[in-house]
N, CA, C and O atoms as a Tinker XYZ file with bonds, in Angstrom:
   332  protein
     1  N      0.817000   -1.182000    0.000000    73     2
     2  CA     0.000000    0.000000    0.000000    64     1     3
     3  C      0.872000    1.261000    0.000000    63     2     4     5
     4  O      0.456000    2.189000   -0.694000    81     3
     5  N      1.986000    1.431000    0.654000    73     3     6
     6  CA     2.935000    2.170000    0.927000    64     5     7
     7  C      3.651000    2.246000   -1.027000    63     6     8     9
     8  O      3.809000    3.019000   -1.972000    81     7
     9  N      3.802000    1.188000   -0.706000    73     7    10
    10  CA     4.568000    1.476000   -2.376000    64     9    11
    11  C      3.976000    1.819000   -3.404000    63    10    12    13
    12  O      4.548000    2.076000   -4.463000    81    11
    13  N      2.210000    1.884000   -3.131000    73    11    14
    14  CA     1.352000    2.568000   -4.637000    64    13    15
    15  C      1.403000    3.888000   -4.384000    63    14    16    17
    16  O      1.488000    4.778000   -5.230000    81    15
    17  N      1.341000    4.039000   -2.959000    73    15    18
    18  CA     1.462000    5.619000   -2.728000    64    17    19
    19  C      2.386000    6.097000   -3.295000    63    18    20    21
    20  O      2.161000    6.814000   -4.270000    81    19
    21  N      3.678000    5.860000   -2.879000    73    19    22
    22  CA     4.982000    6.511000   -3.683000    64    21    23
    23  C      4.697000    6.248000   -4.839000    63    22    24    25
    24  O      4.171000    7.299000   -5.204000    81    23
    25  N      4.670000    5.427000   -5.864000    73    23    26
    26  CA     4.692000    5.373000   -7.274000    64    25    27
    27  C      3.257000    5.862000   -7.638000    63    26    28    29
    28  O      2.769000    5.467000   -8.697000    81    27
    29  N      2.725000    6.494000   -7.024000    73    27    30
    30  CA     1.586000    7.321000   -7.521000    64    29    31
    31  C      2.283000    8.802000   -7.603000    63    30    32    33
    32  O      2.281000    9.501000   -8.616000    81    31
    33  N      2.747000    9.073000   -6.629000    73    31    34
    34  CA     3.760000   10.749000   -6.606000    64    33    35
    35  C      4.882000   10.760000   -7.311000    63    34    36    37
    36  O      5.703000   11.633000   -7.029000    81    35
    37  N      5.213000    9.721000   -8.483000    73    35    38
    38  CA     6.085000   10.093000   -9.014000    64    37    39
    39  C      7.230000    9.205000   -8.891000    63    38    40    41
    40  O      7.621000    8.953000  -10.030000    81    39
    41  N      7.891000    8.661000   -8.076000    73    39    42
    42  CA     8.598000    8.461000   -7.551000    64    41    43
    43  C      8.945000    6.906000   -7.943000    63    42    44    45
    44  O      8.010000    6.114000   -7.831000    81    43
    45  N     10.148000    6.427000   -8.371000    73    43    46
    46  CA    10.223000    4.943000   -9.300000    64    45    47
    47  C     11.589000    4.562000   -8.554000    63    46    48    49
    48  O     12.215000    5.115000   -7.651000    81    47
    49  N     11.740000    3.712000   -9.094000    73    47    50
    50  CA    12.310000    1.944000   -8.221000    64    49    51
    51  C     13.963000    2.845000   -8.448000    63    50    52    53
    52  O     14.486000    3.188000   -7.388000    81    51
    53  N     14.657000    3.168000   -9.628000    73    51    54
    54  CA    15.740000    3.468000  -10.059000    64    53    55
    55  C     16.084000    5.287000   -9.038000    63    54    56    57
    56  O     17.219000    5.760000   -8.982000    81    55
    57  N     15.494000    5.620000   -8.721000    73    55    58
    58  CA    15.594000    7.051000   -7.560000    64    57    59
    59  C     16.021000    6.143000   -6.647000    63    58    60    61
    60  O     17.178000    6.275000   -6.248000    81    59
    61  N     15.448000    5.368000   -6.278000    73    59    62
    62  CA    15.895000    5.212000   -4.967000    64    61    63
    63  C     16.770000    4.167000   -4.536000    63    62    64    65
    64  O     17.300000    4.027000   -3.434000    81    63
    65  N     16.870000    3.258000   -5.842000    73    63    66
    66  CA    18.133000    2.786000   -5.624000    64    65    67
    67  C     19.811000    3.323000   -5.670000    63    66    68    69
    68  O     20.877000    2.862000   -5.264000    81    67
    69  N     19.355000    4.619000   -6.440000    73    67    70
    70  CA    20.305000    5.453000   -6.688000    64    69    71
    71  C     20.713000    6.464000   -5.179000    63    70    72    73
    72  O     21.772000    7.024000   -4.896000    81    71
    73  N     19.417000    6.403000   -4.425000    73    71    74
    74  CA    19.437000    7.039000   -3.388000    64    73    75
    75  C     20.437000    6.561000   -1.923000    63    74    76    77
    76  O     21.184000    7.173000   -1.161000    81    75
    77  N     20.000000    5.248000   -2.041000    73    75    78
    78  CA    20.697000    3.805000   -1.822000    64    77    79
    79  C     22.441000    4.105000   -1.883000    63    78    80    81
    80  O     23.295000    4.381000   -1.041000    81    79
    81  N     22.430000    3.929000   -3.064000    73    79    82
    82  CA    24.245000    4.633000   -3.544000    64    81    83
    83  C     24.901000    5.897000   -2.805000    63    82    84    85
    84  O     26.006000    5.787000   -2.272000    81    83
    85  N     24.374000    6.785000   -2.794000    73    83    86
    86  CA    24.399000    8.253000   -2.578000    64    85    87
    87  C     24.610000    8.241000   -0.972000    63    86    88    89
    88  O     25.367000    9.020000   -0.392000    81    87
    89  N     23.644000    7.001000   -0.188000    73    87    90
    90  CA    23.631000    7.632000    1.572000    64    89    91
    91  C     25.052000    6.904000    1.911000    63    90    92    93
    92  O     25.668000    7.353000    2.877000    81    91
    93  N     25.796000    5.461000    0.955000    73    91    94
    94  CA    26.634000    4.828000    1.191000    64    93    95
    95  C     27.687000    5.926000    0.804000    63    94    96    97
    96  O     28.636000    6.151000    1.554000    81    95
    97  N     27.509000    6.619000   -0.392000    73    95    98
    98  CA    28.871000    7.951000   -0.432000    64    97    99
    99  C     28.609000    8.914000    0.720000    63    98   100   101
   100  O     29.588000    8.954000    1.465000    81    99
   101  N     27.637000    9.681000    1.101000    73    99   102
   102  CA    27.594000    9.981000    2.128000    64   101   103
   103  C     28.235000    9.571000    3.877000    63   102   104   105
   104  O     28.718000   10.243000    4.788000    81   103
   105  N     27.903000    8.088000    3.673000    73   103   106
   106  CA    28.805000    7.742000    4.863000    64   105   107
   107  C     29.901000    7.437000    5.152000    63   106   108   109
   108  O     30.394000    7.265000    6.267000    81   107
   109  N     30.540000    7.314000    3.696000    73   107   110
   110  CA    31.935000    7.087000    4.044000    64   109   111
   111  C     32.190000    8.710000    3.820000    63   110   112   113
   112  O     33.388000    8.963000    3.944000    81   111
   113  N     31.693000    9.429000    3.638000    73   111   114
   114  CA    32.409000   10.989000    3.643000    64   113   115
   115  C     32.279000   10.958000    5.155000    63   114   116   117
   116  O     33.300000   10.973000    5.842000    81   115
   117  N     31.104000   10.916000    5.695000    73   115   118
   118  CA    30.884000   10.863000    6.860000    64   117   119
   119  C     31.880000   10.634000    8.238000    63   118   120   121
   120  O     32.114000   11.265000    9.269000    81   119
   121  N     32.322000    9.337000    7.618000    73   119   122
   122  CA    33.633000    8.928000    8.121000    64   121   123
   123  C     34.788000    8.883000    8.184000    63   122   124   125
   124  O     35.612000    8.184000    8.773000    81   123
   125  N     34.807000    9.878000    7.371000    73   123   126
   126  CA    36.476000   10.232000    6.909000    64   125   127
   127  C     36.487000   11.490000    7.203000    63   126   128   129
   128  O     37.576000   12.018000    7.432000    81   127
   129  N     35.070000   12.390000    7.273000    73   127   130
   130  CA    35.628000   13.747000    8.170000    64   129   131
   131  C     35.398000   13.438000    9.548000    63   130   132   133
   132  O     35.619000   14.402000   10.281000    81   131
   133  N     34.987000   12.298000   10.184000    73   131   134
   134  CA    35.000000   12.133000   11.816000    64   133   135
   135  C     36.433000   11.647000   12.320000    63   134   136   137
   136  O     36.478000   11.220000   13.474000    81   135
   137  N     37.605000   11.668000   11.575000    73   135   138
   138  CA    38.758000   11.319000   11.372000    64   137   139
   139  C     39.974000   12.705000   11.412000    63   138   140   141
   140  O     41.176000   12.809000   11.656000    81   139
   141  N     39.114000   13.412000   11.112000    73   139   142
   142  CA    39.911000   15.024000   10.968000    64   141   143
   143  C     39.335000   15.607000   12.334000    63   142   144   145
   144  O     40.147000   16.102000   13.115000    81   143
   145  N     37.964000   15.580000   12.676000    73   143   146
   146  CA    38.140000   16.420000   13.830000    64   145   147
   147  C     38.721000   16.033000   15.119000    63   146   148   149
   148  O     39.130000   14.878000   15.235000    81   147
   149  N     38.821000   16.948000   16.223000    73   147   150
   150  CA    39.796000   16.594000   17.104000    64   149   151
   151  C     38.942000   15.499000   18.072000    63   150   152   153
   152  O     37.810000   15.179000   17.710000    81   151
   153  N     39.478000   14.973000   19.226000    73   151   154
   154  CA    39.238000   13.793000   20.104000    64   153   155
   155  C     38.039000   14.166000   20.377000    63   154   156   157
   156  O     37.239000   13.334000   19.948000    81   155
   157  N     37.286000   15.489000   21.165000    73   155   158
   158  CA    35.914000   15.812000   21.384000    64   157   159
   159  C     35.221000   15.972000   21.021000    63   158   160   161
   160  O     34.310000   16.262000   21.796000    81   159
   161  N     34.902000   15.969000   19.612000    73   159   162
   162  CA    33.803000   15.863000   18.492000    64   161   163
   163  C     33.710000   14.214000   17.989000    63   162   164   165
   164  O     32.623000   13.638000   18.034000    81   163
   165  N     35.067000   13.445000   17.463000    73   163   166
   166  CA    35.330000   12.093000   17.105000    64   165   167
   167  C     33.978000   11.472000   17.340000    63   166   168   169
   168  O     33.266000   11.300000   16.350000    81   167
   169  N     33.428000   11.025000   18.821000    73   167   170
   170  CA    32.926000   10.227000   18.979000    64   169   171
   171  C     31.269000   10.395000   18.426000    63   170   172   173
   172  O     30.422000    9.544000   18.153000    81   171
   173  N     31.241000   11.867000   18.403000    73   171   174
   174  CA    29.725000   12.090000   17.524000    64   173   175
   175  C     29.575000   12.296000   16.593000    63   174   176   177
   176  O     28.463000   12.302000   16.067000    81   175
   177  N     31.009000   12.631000   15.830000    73   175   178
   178  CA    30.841000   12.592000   14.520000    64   177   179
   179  C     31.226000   10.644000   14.023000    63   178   180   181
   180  O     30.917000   10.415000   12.854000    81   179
   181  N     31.568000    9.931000   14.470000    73   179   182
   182  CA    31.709000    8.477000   14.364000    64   181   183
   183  C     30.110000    8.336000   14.468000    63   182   184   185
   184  O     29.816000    7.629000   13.504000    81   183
   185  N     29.292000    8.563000   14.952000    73   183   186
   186  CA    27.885000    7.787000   15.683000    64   185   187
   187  C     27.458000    8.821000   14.357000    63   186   188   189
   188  O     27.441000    8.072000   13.380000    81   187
   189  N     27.191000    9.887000   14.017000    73   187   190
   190  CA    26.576000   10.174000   13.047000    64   189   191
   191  C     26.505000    9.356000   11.554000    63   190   192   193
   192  O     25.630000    9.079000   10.734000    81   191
   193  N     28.143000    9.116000   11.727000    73   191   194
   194  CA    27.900000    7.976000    9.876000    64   193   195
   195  C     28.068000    6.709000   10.590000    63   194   196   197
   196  O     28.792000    5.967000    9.926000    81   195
   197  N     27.698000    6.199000   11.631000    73   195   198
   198  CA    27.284000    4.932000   11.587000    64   197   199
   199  C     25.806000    4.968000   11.360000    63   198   200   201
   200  O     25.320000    4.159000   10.570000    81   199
   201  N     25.025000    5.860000   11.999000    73   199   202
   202  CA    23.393000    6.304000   11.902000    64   201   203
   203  C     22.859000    6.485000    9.973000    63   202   204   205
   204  O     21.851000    6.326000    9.285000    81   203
   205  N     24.035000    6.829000    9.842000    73   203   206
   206  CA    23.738000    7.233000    8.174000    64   205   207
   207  C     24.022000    5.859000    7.450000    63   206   208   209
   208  O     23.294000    5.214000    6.697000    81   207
   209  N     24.977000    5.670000    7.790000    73   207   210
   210  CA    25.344000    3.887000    7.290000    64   209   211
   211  C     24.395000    2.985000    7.327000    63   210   212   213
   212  O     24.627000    1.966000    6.676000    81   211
   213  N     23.005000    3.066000    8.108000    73   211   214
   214  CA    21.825000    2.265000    8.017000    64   213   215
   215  C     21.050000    2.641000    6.957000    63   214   216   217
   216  O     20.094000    1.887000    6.776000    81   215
   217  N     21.132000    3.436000    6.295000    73   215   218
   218  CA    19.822000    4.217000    5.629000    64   217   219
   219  C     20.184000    2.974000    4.360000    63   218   220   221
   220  O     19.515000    1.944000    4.437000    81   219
   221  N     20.875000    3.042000    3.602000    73   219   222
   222  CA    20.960000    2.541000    2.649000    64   221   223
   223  C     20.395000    1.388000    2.298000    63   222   224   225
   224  O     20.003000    1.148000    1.157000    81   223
   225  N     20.333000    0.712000    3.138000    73   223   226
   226  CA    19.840000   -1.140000    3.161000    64   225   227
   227  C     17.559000   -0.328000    3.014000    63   226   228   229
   228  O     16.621000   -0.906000    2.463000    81   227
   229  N     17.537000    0.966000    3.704000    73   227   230
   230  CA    16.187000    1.146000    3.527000    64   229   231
   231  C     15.720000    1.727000    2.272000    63   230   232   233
   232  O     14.696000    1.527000    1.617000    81   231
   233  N     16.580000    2.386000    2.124000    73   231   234
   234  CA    16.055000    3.043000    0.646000    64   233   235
   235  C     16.281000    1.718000   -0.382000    63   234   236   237
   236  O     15.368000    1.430000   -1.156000    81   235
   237  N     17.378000    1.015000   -0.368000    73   235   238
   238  CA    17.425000    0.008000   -1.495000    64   237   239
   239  C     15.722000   -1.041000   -1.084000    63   238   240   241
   240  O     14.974000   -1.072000   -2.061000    81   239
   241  N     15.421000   -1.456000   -0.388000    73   239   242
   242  CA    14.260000   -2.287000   -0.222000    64   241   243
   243  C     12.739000   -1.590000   -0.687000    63   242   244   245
   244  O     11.847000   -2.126000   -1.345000    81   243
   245  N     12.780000   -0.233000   -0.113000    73   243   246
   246  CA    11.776000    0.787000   -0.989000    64   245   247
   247  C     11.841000    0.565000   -2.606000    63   246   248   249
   248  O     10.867000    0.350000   -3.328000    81   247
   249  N     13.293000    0.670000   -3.038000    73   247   250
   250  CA    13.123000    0.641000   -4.414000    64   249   251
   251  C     12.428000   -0.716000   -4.773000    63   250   252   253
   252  O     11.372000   -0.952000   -5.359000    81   251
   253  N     13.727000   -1.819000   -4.023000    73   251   254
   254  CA    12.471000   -3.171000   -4.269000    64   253   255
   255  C     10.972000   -2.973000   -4.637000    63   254   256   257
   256  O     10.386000   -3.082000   -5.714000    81   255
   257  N     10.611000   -2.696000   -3.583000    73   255   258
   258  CA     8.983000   -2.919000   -3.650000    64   257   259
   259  C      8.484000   -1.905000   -4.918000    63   258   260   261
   260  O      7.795000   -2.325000   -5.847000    81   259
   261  N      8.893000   -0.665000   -4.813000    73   259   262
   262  CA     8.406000    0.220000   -5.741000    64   261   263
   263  C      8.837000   -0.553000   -7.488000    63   262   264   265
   264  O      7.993000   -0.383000   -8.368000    81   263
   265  N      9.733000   -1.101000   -7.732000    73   263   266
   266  CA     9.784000   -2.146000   -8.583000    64   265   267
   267  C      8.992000   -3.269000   -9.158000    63   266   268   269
   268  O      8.597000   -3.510000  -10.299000    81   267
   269  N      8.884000   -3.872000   -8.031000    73   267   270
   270  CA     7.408000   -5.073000   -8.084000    64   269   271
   271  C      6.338000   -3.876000   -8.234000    63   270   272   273
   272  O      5.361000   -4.319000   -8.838000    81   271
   273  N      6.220000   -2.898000   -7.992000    73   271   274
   274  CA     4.551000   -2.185000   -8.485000    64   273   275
   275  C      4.748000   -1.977000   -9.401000    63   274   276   277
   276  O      3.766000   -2.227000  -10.100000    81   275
   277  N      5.944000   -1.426000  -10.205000    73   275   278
   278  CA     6.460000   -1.334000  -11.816000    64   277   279
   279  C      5.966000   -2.364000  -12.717000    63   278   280   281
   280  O      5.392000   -2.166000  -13.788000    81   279
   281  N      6.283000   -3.636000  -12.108000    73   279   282
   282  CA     5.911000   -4.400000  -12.845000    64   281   283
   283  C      5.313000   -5.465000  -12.899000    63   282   284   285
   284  O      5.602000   -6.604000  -13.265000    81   283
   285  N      4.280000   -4.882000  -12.417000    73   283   286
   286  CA     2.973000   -5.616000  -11.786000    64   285   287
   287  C      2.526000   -6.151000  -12.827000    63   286   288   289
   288  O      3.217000   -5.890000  -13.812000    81   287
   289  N      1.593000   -6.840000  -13.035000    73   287   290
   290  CA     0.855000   -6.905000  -14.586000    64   289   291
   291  C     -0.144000   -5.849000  -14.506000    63   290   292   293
   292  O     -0.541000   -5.419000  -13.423000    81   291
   293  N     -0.669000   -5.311000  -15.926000    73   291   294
   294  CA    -1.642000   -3.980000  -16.013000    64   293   295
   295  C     -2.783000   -4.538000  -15.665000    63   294   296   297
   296  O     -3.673000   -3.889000  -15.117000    81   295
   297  N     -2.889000   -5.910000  -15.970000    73   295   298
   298  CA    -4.404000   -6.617000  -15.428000    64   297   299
   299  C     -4.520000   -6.885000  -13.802000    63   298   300   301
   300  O     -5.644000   -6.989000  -13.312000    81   299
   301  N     -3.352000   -6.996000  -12.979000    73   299   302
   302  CA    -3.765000   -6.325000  -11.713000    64   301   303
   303  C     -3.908000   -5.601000  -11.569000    63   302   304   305
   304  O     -5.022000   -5.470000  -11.061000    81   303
   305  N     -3.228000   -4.430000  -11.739000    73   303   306
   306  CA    -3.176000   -3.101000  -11.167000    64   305   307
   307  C     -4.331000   -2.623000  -11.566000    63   306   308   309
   308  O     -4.555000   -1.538000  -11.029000    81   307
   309  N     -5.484000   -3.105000  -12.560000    73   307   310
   310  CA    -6.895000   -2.083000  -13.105000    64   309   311
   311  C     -7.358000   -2.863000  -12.033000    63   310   312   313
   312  O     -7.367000   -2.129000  -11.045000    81   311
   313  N     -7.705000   -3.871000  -11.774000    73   311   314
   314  CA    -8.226000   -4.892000  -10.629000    64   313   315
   315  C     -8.325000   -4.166000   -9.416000    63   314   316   317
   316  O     -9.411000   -3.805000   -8.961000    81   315
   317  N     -6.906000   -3.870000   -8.711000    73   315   318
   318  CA    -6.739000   -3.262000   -7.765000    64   317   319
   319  C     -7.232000   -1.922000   -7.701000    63   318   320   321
   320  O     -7.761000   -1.498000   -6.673000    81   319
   321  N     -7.060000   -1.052000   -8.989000    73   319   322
   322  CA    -7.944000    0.182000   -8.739000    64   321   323
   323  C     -9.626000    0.035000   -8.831000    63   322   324   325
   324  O    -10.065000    1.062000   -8.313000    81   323
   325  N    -10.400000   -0.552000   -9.139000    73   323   326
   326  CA   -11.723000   -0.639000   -8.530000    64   325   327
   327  C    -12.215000   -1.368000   -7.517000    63   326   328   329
   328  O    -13.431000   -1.406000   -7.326000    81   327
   329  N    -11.218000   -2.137000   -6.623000    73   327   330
   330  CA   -11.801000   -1.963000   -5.190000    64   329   331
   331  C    -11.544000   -1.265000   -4.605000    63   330   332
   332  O    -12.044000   -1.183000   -3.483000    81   331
């Protein structure tokens, strides 16, 4: 239900696997500037790209599903819109 919503606003399987990509470059930036700052920041900037380091496994499974609604057959999906 979640995934007709999104692929009703637009929104398709290849965004967000790409999105997927993007939070994993993000976290290793993440982690390589928690490496430059000094000892009293380190430990929250470490916990920030480990926090970011989860996202990815979610956005890639969104795309999943938003995928399977891609390519649903058209004879479900009319099915599904009149109940």
């Amino acid at each position: 239900m979640l995934t007709k919503a999104l692929h009703s606003t637009g929104l398709r399987s290849w965004q967000m696997h790409g999105m997927s990509g993007a939070m994993i470059g993000l976290c290793i930036s993440l982690w390589i500037r928690a490496k430059t700052v000094d000892q009293d920041e380190r430990g929250n900037a470490e916990r920030r790209a480990l926090f970011v380091g989860l996202w990815p496994a979610m956005f890639w499974l969104i795309g999943d599903g938003l995928e399977r609604q891609e390519t649903r057959p058209a004879s479900r999906r009319l099915l599904s819109r009149r109940s």
